[in-house]
N, C-alpha and C positions, 0 to 999 in steps of 0.2 A: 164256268168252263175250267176242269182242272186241266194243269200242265205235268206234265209225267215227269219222273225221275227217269234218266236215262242210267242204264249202267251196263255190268260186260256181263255175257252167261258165260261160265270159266272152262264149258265145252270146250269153246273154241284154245285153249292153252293148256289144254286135258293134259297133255305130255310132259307139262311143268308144275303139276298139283299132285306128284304121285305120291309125294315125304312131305312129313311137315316142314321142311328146308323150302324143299321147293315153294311148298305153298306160300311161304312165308314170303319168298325171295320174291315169287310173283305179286303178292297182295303189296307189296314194299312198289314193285314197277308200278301197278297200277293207282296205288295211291299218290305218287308222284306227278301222274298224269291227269289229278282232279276226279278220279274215280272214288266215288262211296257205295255202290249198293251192287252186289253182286248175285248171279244166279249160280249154286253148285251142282255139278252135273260132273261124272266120272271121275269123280276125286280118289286118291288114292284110300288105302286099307291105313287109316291110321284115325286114331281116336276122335270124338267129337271135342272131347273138351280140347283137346291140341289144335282144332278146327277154331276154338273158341278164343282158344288164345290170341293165333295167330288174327283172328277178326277183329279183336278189341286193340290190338296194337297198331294197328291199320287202319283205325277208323271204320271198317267197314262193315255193313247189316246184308243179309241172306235177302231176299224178297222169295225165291222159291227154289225148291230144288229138283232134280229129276232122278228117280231112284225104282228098283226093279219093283214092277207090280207084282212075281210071284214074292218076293220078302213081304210086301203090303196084306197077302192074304196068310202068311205063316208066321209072322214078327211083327206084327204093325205097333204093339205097345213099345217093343224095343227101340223102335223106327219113331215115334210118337218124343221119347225122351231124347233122344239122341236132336231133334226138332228143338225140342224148347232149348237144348245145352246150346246150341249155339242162334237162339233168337228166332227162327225162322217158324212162319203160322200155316203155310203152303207149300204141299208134298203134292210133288210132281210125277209125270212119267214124260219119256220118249216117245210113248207110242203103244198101240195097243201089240200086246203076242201074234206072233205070226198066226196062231192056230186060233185068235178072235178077228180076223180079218175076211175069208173067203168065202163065205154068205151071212145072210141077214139072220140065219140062227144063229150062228157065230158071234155076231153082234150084237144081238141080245144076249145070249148067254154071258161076255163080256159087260154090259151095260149092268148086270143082273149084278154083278159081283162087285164094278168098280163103284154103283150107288150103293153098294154094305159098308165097303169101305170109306166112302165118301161119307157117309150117317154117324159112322162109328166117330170119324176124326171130326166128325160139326159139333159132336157131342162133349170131343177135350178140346175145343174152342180150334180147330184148325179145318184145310180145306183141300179135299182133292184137288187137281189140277192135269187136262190132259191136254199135249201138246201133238200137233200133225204137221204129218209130209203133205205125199202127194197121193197116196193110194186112199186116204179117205175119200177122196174127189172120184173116186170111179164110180159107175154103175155095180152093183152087185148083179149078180146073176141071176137070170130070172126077174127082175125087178127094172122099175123106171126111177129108182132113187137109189142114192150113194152112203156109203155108211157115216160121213158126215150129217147128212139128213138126220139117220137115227141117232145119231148121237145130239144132235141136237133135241129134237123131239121128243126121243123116248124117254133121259135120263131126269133124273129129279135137280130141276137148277138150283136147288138149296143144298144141294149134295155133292153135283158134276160143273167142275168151272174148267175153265179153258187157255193154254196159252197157246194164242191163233201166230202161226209163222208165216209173213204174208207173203215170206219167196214162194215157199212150198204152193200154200193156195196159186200165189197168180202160176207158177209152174203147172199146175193140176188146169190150168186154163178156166179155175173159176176168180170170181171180182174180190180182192181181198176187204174193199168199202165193202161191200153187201157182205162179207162174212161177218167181219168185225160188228153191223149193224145187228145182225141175228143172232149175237155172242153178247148184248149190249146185257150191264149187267152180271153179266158171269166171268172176266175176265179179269184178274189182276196184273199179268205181266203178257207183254206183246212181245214177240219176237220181230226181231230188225234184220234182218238177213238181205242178199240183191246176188244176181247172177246174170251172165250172160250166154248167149248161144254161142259157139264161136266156129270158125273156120272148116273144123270139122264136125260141123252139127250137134257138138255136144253141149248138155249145161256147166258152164262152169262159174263156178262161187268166186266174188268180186266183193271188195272192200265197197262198204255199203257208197250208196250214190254214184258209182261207175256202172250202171248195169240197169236192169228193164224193170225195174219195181219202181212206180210211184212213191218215195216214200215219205216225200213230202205232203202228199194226201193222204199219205195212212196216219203221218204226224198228226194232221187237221183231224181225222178222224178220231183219235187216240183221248184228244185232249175233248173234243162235243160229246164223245160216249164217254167223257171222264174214265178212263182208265189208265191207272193209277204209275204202272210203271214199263218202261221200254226198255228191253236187253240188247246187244249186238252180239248174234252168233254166225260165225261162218266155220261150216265143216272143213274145209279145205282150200286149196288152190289160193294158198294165203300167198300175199307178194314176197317175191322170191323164195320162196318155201320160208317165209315168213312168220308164224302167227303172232308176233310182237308187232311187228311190222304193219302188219291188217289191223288189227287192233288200233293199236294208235293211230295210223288213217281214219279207219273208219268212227274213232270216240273224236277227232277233230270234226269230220263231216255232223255229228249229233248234236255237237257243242255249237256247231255253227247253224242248225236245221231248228235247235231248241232256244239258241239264243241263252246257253250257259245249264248246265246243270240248276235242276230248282230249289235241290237241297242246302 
């Protein structure tokens, strides 16, 4: 039974990674706080190797990252270097384009393009990676299956891997256990994410372990499907408009859920 590396996906402190300064000044905070292994997502317009730098000086390693899929179909060897410059073997996304979401042609047509892409980068030793909300969980139209389904199903798993966000899923009202179970295998990084309903019937994003995600069962789950690493992202609603604040709550709740970082 492997035990995950927990670490932070840098989303959530997107507004303090935009300069190499900042980035630095943030991988400096979180290094402090026993962090090694980060996910990069919306980082600012400044070089890999300055990405590189500031990583090596910080102790810290990429596990994946999340980057626009149309650059993956018009730059991908650019996108492929900029990778290896600073360590990282898995290129991510967000999420599929709006205009691959609204039927099941669409989703194949999407599926059709992200397994070229997926093939191409198996071939220079790396690995697609796609991450989900809650709109994969619908029904498509016309149809008694969701575009989850086909993404499961239809795409070639030596190709299409997965980071499952198990807010997102239990929000879509499906079991994050049975997603994680049907992704077994394809999955390098889990996302750790937790929310709550509140007052005014809305969802709102909560420092992980305050909130309706089991994620003491997704832990359990994480480590029997061996997969390999666990990130903490929260979009928003960080404590006190916080996101240092969330952070650090929520890397204490992990360190306490994992019994210490394993690295």
């Amino acid at each position: 039974m492997l035990k995950p590396v927990m670490g932070i996906q840098l989303y959530t402190l997107r507004d303090y990674i935009k300069t190499e300064e900042d980035f630095d000044s943030t991988l400096s905070r979180l290094e402090k706080m026993g962090v090694t292994d980060v996910q990069i997502s919306a980082i600012g317009d400044f070089p890999a190797e300055a990405q590189a730098r500031c990583l090596k000086k910080h102790n810290m390693e990429v596990c994946v990252t999340h980057k626009p899929f149309d650059r993956m179909l018009t730059d991908l060897d650019s996108m492929i270097n900029e990778h290896r410059t600073i360590g990282c073997d898995a290129m991510g996304i967000g999420a599929a384009p709006d205009s691959s979401r609204g039927s099941a042609e669409a989703v194949r047509a999407f599926i059709e393009k992200a397994d070229e892409v997926g093939k191409y980068l198996s071939q220079k030793g790396m690995t697609f990676n796609y991450h989900n909300h809650d709109f994969e969980f619908k029904k498509l139209p016309g149809s008694n299956y969701n575009m989850m389904d086909l993404l499961l199903s239809e795409t070639d798993p030596a190709y299409f891997r997965f980071i499952p966000d198990v807010a997102w899923i239990h929000y879509a009202g499906a079991d994050p256990i049975d997603i994680l179970k049907r992704m077994k295998g394809r999955v390098k990084v889990i996302h750790f994410k937790d929310y709550i309903i509140n007052d005014k019937n809305e969802r709102q994003f909560v420092s992980l372990g305050k909130g309706v995600v089991n994620l003491e069962e997704c832990y359990k789950a994480a480590c029997e499907l061996e997969m390999p690493y666990i990130m903490y992202e929260q979009d928003c609603d960080w404590e006190g408009g916080d996101p240092f604040a969330s952070t650090a709550e929520s890397w204490e709740y992990m360190m306490k859920l994992s019994g210490g970082n394993s690295k």
